[in-house]
N, CA, C and O atoms as a GROMACS GRO file, in nm:
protein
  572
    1UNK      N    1  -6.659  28.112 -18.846
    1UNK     CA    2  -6.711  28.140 -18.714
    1UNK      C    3  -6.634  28.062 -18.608
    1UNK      O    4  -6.598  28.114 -18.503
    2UNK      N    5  -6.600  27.879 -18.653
    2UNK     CA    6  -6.580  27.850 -18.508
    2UNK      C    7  -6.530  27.713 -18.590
    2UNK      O    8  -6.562  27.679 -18.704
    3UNK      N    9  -6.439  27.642 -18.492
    3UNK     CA   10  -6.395  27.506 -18.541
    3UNK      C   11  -6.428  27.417 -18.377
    3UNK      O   12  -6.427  27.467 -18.264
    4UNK      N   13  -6.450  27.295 -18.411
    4UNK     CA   14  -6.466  27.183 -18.319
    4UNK      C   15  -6.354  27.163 -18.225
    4UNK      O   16  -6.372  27.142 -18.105
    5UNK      N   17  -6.193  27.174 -18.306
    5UNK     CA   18  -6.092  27.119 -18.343
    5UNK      C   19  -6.006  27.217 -18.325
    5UNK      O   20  -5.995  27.277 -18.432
    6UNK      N   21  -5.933  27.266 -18.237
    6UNK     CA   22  -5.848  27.423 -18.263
    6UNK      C   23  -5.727  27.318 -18.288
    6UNK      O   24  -5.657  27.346 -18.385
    7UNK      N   25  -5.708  27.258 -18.252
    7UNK     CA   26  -5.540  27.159 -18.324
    7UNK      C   27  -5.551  27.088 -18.471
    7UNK      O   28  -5.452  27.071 -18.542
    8UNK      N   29  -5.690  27.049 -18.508
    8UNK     CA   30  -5.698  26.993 -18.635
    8UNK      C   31  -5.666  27.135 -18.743
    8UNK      O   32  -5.610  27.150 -18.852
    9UNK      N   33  -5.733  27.217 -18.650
    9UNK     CA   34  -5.764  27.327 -18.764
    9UNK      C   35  -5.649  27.416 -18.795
    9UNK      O   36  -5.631  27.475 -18.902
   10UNK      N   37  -5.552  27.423 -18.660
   10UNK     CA   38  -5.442  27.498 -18.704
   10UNK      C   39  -5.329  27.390 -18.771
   10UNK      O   40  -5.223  27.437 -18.810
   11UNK      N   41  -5.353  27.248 -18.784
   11UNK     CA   42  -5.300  27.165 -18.916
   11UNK      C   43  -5.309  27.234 -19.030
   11UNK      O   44  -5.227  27.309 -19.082
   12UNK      N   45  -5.471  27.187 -19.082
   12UNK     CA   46  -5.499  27.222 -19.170
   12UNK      C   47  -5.460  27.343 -19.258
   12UNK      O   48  -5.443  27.352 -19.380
   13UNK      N   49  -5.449  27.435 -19.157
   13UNK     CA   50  -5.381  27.554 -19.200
   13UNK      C   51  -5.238  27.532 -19.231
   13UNK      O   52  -5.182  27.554 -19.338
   14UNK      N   53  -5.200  27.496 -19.151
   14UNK     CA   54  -5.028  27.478 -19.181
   14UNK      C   55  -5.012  27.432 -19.315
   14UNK      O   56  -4.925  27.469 -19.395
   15UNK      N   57  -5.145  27.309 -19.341
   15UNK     CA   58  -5.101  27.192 -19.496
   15UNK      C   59  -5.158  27.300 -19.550
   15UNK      O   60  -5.064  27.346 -19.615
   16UNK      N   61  -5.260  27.382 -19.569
   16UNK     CA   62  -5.357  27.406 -19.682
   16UNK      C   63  -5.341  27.589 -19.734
   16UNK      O   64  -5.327  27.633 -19.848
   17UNK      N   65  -5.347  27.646 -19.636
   17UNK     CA   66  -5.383  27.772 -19.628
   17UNK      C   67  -5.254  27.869 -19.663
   17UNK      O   68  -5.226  27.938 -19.761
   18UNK      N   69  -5.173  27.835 -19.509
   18UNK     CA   70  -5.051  27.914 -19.492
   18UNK      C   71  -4.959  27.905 -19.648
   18UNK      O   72  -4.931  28.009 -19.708
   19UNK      N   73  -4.931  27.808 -19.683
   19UNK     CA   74  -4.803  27.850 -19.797
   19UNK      C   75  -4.871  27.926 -19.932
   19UNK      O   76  -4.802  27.996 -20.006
   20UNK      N   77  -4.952  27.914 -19.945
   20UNK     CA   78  -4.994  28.009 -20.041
   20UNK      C   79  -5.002  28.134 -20.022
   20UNK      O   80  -4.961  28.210 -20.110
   21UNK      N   81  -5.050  28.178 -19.914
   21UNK     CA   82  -5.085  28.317 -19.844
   21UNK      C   83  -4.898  28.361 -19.856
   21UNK      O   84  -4.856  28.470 -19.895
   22UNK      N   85  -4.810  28.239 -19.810
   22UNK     CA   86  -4.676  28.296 -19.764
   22UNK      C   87  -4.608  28.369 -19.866
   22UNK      O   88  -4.543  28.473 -19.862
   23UNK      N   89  -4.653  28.252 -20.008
   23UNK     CA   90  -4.584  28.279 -20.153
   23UNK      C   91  -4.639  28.437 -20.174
   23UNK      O   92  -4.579  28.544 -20.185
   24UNK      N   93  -4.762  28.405 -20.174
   24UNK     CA   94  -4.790  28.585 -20.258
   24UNK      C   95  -4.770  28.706 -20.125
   24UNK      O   96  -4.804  28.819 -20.162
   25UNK      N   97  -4.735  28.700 -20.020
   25UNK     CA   98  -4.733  28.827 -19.938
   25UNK      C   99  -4.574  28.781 -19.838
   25UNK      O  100  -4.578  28.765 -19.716
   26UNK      N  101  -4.476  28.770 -19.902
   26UNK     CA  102  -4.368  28.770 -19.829
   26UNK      C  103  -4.317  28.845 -19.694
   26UNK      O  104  -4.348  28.962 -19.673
   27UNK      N  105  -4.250  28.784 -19.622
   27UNK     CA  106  -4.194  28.790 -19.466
   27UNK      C  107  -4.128  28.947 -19.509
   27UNK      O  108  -4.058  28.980 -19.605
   28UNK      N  109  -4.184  29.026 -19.393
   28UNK     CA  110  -4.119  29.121 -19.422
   28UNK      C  111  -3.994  29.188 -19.384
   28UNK      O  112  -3.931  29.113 -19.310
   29UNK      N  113  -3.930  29.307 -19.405
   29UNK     CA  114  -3.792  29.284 -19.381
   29UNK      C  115  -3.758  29.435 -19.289
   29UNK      O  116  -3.814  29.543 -19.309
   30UNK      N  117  -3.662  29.410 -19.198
   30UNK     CA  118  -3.639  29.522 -19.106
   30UNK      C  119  -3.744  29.444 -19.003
   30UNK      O  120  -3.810  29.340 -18.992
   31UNK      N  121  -3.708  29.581 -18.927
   31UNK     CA  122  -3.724  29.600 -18.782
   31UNK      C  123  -3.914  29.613 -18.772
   31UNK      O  124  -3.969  29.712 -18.822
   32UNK      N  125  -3.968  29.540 -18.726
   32UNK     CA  126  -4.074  29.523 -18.694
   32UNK      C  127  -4.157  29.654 -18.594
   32UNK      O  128  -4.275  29.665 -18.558
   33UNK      N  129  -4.082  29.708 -18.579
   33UNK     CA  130  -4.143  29.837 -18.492
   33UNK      C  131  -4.189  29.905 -18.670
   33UNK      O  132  -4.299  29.932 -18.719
   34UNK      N  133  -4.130  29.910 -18.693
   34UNK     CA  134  -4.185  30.034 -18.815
   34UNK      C  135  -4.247  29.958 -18.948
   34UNK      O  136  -4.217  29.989 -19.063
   35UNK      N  137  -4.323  29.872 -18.916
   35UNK     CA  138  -4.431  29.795 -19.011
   35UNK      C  139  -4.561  29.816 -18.977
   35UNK      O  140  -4.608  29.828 -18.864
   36UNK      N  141  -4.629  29.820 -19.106
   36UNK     CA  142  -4.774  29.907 -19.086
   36UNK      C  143  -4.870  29.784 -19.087
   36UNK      O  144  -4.829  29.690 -19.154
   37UNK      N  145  -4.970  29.771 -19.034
   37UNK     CA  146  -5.076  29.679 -18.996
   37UNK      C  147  -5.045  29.527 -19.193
   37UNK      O  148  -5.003  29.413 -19.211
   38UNK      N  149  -5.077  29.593 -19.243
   38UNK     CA  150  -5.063  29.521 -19.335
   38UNK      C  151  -4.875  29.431 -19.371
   38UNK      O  152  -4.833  29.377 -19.474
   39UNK      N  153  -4.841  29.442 -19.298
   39UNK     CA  154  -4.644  29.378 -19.305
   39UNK      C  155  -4.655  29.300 -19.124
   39UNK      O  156  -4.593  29.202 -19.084
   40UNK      N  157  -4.746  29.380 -19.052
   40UNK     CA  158  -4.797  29.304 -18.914
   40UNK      C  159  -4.865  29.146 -18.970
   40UNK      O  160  -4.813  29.036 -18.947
   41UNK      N  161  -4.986  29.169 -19.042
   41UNK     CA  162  -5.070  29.046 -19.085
   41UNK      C  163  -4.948  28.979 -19.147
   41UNK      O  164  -4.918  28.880 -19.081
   42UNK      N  165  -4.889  28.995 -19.224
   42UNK     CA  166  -4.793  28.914 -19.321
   42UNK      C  167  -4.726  28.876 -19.266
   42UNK      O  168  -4.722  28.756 -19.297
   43UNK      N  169  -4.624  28.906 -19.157
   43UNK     CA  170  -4.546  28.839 -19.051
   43UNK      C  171  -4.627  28.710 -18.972
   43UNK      O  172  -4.571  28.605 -18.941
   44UNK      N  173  -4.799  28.749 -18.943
   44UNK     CA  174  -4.812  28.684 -18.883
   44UNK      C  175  -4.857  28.537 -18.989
   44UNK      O  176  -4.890  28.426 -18.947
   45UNK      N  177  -4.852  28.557 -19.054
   45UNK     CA  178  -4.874  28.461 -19.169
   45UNK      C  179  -4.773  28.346 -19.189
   45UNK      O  180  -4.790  28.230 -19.225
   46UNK      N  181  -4.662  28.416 -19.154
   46UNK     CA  182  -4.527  28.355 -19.142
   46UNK      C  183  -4.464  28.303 -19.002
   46UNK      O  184  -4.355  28.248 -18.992
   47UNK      N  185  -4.536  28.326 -18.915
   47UNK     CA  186  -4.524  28.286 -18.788
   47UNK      C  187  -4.647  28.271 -18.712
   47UNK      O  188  -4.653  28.335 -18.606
   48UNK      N  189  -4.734  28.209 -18.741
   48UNK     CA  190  -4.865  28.189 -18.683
   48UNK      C  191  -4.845  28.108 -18.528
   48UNK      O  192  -4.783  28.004 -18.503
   49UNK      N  193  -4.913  28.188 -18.449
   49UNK     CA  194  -4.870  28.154 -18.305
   49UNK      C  195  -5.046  28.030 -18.258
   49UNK      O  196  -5.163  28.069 -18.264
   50UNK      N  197  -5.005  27.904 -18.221
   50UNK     CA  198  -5.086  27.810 -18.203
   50UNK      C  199  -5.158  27.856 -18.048
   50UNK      O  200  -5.092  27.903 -17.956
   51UNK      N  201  -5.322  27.829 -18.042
   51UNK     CA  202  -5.309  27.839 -17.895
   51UNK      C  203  -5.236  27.758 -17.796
   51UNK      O  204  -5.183  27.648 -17.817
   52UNK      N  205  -5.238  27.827 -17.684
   52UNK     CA  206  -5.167  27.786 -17.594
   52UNK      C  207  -5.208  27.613 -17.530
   52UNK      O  208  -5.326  27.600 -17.499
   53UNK      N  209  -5.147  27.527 -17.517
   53UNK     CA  210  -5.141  27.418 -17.472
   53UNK      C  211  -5.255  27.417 -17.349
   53UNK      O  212  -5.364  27.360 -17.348
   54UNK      N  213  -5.205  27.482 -17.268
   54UNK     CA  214  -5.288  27.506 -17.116
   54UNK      C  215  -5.508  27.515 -17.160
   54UNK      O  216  -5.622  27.498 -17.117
   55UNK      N  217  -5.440  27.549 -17.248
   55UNK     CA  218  -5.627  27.618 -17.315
   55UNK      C  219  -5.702  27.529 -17.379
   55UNK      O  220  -5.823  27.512 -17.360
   56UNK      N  221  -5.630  27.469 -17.459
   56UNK     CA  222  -5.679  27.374 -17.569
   56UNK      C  223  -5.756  27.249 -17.517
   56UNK      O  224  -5.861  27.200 -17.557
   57UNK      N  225  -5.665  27.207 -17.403
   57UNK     CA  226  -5.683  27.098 -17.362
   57UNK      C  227  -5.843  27.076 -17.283
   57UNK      O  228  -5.906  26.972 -17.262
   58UNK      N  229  -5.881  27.232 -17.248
   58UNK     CA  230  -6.047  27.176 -17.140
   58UNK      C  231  -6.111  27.298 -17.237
   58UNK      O  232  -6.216  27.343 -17.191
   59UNK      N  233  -6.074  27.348 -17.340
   59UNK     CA  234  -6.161  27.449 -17.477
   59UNK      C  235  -6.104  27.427 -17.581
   59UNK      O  236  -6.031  27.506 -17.640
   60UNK      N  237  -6.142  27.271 -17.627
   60UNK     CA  238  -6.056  27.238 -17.725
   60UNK      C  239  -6.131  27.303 -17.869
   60UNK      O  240  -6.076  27.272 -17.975
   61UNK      N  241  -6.249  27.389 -17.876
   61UNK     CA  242  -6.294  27.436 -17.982
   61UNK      C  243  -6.257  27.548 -17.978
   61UNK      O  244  -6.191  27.577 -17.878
   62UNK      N  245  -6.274  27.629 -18.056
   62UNK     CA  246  -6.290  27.808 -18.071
   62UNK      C  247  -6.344  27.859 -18.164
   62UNK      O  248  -6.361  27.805 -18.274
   63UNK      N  249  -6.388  28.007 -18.122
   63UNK     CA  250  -6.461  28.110 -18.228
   63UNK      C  251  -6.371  28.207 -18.261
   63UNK      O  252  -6.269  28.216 -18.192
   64UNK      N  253  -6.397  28.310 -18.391
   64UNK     CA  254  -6.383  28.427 -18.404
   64UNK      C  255  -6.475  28.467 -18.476
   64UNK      O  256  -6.528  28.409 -18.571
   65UNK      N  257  -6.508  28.624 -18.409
   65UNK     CA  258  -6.618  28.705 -18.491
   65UNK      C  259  -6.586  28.838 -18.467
   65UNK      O  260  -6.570  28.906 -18.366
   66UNK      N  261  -6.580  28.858 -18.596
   66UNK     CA  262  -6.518  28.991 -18.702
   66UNK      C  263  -6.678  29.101 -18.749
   66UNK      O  264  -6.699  29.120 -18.869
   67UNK      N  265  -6.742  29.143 -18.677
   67UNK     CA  266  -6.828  29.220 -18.747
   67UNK      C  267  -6.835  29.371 -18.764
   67UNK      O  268  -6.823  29.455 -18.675
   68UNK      N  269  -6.857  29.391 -18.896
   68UNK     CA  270  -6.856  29.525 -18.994
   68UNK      C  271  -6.940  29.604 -18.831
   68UNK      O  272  -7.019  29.548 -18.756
   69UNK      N  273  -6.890  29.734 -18.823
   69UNK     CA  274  -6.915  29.829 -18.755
   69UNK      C  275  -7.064  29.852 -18.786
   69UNK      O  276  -7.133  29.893 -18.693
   70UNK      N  277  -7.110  29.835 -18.877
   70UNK     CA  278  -7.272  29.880 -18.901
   70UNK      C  279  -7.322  29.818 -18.884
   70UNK      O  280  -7.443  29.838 -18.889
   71UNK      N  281  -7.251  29.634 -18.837
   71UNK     CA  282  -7.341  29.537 -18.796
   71UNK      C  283  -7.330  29.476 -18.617
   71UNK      O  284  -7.356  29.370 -18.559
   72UNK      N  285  -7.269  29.627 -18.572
   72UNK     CA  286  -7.249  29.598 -18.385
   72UNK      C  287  -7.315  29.642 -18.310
   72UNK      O  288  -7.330  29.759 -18.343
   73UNK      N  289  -7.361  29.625 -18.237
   73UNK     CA  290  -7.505  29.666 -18.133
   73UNK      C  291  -7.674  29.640 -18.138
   73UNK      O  292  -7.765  29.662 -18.058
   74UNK      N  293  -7.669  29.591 -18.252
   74UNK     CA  294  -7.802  29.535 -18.302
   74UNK      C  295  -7.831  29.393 -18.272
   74UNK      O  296  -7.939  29.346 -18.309
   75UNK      N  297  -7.719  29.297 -18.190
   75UNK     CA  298  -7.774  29.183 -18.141
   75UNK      C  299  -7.759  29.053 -18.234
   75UNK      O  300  -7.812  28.943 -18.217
   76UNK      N  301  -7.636  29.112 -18.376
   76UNK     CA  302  -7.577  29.006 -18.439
   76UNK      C  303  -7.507  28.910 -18.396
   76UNK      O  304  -7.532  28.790 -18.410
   77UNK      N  305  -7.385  28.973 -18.323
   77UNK     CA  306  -7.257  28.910 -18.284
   77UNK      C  307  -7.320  28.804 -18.178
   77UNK      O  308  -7.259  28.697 -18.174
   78UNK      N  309  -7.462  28.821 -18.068
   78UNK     CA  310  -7.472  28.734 -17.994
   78UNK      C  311  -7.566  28.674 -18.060
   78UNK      O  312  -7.640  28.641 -17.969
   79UNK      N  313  -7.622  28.632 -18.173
   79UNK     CA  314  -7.721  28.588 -18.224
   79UNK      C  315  -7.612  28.460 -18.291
   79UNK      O  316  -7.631  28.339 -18.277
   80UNK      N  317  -7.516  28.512 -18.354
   80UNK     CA  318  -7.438  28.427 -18.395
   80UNK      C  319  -7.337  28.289 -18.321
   80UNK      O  320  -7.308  28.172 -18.345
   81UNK      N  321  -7.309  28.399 -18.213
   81UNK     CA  322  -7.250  28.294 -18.118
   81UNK      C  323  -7.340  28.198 -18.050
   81UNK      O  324  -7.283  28.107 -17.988
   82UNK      N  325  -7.446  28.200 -18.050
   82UNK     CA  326  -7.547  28.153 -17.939
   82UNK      C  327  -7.595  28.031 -18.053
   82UNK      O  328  -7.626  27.920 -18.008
   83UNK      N  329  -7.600  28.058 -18.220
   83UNK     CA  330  -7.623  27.944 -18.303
   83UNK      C  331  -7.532  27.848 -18.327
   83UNK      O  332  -7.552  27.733 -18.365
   84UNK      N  333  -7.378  27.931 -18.290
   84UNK     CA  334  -7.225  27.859 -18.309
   84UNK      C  335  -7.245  27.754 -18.198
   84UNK      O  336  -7.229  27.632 -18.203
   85UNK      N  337  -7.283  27.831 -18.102
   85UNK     CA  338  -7.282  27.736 -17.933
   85UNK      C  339  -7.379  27.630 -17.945
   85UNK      O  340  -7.350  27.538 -17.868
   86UNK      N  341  -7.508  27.602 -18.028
   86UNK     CA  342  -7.578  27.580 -18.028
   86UNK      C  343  -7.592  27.417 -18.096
   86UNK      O  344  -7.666  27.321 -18.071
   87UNK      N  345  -7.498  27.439 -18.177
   87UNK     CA  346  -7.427  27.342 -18.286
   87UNK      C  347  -7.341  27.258 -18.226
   87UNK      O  348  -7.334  27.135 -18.238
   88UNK      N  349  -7.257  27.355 -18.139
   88UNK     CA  350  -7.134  27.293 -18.078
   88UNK      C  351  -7.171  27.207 -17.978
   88UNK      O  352  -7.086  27.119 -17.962
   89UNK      N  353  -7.274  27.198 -17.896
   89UNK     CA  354  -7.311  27.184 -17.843
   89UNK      C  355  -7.394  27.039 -17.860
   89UNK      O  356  -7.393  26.963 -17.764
   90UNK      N  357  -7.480  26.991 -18.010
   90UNK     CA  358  -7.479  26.896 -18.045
   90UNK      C  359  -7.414  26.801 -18.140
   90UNK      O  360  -7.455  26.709 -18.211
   91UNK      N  361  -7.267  26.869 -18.112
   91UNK     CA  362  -7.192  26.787 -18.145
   91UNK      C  363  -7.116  26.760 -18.055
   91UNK      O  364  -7.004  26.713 -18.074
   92UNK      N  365  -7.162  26.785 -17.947
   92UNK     CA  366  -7.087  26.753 -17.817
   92UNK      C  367  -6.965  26.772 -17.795
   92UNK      O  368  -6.884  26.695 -17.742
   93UNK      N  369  -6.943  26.923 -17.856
   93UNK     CA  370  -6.847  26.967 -17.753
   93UNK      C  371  -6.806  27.036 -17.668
   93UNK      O  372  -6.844  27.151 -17.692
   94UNK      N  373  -6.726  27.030 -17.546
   94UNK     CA  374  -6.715  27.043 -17.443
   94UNK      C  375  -6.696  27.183 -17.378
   94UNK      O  376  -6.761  27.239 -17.289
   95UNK      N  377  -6.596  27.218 -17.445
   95UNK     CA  378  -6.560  27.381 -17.418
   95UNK      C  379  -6.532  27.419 -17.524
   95UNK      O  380  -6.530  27.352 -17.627
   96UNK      N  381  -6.488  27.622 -17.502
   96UNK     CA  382  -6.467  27.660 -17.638
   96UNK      C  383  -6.397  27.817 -17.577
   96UNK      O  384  -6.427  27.890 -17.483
   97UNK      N  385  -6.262  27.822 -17.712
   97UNK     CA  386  -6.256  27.945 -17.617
   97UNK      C  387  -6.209  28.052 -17.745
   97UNK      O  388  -6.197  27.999 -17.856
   98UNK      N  389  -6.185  28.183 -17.735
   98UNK     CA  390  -6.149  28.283 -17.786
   98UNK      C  391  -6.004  28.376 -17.747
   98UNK      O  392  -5.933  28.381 -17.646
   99UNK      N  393  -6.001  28.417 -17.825
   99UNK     CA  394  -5.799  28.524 -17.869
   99UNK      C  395  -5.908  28.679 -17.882
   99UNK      O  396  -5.975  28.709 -17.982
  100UNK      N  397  -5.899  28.752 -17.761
  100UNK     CA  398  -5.935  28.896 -17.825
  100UNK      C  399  -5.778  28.936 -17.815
  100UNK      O  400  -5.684  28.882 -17.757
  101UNK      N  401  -5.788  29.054 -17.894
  101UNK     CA  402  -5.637  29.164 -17.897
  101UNK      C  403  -5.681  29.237 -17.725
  101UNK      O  404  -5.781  29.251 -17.654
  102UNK      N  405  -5.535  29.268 -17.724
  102UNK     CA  406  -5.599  29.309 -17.526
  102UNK      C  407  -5.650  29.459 -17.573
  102UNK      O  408  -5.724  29.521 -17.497
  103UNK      N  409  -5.609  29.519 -17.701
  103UNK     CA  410  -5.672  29.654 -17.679
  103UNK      C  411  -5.787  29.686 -17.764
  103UNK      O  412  -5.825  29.789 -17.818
  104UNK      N  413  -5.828  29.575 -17.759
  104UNK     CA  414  -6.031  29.547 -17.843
  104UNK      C  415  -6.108  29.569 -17.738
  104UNK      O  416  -6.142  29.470 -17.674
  105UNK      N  417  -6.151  29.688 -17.699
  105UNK     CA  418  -6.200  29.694 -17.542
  105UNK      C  419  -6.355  29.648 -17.582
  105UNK      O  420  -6.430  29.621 -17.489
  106UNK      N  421  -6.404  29.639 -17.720
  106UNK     CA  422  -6.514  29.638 -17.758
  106UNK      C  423  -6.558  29.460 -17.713
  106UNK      O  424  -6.648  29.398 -17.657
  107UNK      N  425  -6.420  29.434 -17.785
  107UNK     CA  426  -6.425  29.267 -17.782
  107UNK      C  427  -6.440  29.186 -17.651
  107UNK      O  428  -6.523  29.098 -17.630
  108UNK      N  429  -6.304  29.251 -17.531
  108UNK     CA  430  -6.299  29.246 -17.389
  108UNK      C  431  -6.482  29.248 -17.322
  108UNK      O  432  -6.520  29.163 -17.242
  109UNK      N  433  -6.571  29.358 -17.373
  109UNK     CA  434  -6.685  29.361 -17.322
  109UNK      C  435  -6.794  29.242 -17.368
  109UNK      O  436  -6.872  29.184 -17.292
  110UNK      N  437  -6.780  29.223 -17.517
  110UNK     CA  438  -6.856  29.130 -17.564
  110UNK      C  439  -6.886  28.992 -17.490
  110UNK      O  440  -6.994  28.952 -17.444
  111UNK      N  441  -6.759  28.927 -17.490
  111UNK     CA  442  -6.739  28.818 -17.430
  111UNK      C  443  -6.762  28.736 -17.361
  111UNK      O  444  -6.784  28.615 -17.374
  112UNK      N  445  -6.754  28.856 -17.217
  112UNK     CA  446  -6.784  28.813 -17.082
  112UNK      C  447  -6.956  28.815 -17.103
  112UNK      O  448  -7.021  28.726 -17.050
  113UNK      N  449  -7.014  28.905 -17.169
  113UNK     CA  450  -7.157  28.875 -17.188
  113UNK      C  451  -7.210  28.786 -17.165
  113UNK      O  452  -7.274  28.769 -17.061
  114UNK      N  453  -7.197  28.682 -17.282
  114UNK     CA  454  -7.187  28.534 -17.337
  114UNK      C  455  -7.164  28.462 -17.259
  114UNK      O  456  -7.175  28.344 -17.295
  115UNK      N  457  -7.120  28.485 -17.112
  115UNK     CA  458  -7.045  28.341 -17.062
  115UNK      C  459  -6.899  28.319 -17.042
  115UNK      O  460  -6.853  28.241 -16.958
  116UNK      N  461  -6.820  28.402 -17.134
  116UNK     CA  462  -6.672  28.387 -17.119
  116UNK      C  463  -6.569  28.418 -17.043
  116UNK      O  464  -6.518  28.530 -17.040
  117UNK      N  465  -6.532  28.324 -16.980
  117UNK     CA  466  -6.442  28.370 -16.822
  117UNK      C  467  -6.281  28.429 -16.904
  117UNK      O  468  -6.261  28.396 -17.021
  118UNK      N  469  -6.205  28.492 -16.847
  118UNK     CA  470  -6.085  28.465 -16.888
  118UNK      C  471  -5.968  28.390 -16.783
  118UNK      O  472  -5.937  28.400 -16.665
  119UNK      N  473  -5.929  28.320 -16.888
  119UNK     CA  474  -5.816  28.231 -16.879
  119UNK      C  475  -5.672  28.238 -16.826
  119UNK      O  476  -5.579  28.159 -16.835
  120UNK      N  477  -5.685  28.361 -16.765
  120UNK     CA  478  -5.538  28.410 -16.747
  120UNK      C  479  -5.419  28.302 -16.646
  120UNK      O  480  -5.302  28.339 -16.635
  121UNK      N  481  -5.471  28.158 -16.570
  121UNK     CA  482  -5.410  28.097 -16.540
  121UNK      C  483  -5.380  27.981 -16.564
  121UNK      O  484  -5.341  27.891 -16.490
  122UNK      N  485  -5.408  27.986 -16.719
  122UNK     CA  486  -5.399  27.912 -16.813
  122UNK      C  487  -5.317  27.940 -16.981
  122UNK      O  488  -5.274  27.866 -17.069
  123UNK      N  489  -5.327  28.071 -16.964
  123UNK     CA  490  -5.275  28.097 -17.057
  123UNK      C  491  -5.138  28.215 -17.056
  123UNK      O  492  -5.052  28.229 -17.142
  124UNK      N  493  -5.157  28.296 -16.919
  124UNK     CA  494  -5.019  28.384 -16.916
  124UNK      C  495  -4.899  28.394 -16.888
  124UNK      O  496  -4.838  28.494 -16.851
  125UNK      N  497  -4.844  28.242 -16.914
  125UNK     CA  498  -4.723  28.180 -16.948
  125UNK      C  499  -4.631  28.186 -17.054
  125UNK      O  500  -4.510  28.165 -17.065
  126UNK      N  501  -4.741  28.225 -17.143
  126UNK     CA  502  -4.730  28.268 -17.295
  126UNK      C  503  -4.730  28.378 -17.333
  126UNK      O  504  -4.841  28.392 -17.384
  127UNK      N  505  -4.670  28.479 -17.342
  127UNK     CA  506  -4.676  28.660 -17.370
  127UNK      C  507  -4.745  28.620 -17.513
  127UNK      O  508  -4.712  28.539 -17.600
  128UNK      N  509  -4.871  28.726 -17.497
  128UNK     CA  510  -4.896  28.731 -17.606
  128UNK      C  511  -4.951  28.868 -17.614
  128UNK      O  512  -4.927  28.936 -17.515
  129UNK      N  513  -5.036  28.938 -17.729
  129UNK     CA  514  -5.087  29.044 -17.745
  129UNK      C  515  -5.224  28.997 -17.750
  129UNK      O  516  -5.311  29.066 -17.803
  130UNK      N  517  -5.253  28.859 -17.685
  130UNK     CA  518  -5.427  28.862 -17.673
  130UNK      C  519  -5.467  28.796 -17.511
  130UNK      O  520  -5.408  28.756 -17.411
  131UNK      N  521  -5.578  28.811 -17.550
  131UNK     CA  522  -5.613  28.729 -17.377
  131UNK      C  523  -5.711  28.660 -17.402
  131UNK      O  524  -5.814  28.697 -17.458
  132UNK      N  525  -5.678  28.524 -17.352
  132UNK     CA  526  -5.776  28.464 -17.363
  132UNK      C  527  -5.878  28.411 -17.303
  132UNK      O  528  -5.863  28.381 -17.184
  133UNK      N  529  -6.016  28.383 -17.374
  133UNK     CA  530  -6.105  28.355 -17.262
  133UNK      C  531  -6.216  28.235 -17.335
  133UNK      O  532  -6.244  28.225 -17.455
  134UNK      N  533  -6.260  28.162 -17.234
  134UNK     CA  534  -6.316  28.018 -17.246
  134UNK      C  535  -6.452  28.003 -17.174
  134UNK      O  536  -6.477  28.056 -17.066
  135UNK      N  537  -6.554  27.910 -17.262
  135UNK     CA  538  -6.696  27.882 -17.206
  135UNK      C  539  -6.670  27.735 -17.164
  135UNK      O  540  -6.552  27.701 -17.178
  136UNK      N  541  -6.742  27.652 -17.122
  136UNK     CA  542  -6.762  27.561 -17.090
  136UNK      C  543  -6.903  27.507 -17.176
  136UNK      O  544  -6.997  27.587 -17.179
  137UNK      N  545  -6.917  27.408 -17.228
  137UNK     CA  546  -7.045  27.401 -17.333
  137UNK      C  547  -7.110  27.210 -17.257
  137UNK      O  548  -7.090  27.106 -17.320
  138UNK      N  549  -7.164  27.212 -17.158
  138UNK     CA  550  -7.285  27.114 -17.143
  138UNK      C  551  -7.366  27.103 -17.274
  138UNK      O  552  -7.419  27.184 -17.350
  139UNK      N  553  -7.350  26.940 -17.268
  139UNK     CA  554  -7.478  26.892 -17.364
  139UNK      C  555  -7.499  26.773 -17.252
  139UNK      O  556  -7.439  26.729 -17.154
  140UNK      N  557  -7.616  26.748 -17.322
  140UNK     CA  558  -7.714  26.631 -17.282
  140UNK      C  559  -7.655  26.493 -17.366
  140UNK      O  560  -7.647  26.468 -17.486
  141UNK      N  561  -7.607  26.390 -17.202
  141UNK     CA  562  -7.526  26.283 -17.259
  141UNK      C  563  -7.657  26.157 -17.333
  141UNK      O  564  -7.767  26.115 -17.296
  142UNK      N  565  -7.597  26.141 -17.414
  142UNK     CA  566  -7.704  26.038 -17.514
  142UNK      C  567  -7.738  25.927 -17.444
  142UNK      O  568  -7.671  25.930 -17.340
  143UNK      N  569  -7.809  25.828 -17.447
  143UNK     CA  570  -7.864  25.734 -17.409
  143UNK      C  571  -7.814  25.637 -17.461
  143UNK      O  572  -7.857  25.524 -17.435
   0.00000   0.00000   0.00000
């Protein structure tokens, strides 16, 4: 769902995750226009793009949520985020932000629901194929 840490976590990945994934699904070869979603993921496996600097720094957490089509409109996706936020929140942290694909128009709508501004002068320095967008998460400072 969500990490504290978007720099610890894209470590972790680098030490833990990525070379295994790299070994069994190799970089693929040719011209990238004519690769089918599955040689897309595998490239990106092999070139995993970090968020952007500009973002990290005041939404240093982030989410993603992936839900099955039979589980969208029924009030999951914000049930989930709102327990993610909820957490994050007593663990005191600060902001938090999200990577939709720009042509997830589903995702684009979700978002802003929730709270989520987008980031575009913070982040469109960086061509990317997503856009990103960030909450701000108040907690109650301890005593």
């Amino acid at each position: 769902m969500g990490t504290r840490d978007t720099r610890a976590f894209e470590r972790r990945l680098e030490e833990a995750w990525w070379p295994a994934l790299r070994d069994r699904y190799p970089e693929p070869p040719g011209d990238s226009g004519g690769w089918d979603a599955d040689q897309r993921r595998h490239a990106m496996m092999h070139h995993p793009v970090p968020a952007p600097d500009a973002v990290v720094v005041d939404y240093p957490a982030h989410m993603h949520v992936n839900l099955l089509s039979r589980a969208r409109g029924c009030g999951l996706g914000r049930l989930l985020v709102q327990r993610w936020l909820d957490h994050a929140r007593g663990s005191r942290v600060t902001g938090v932000h999200i990577a939709a694909n720009r042509s997830n128009a589903g995702a684009l709508a979700f978002w802003p629901r929730l709270g989520f501004k987008p980031l575009h002068d913070l982040a469109d320095a960086q061509p990317s194929r997503h856009i990103w967008l960030g909450r701000k998460i108040a907690f109650e400072p301890q005593p």
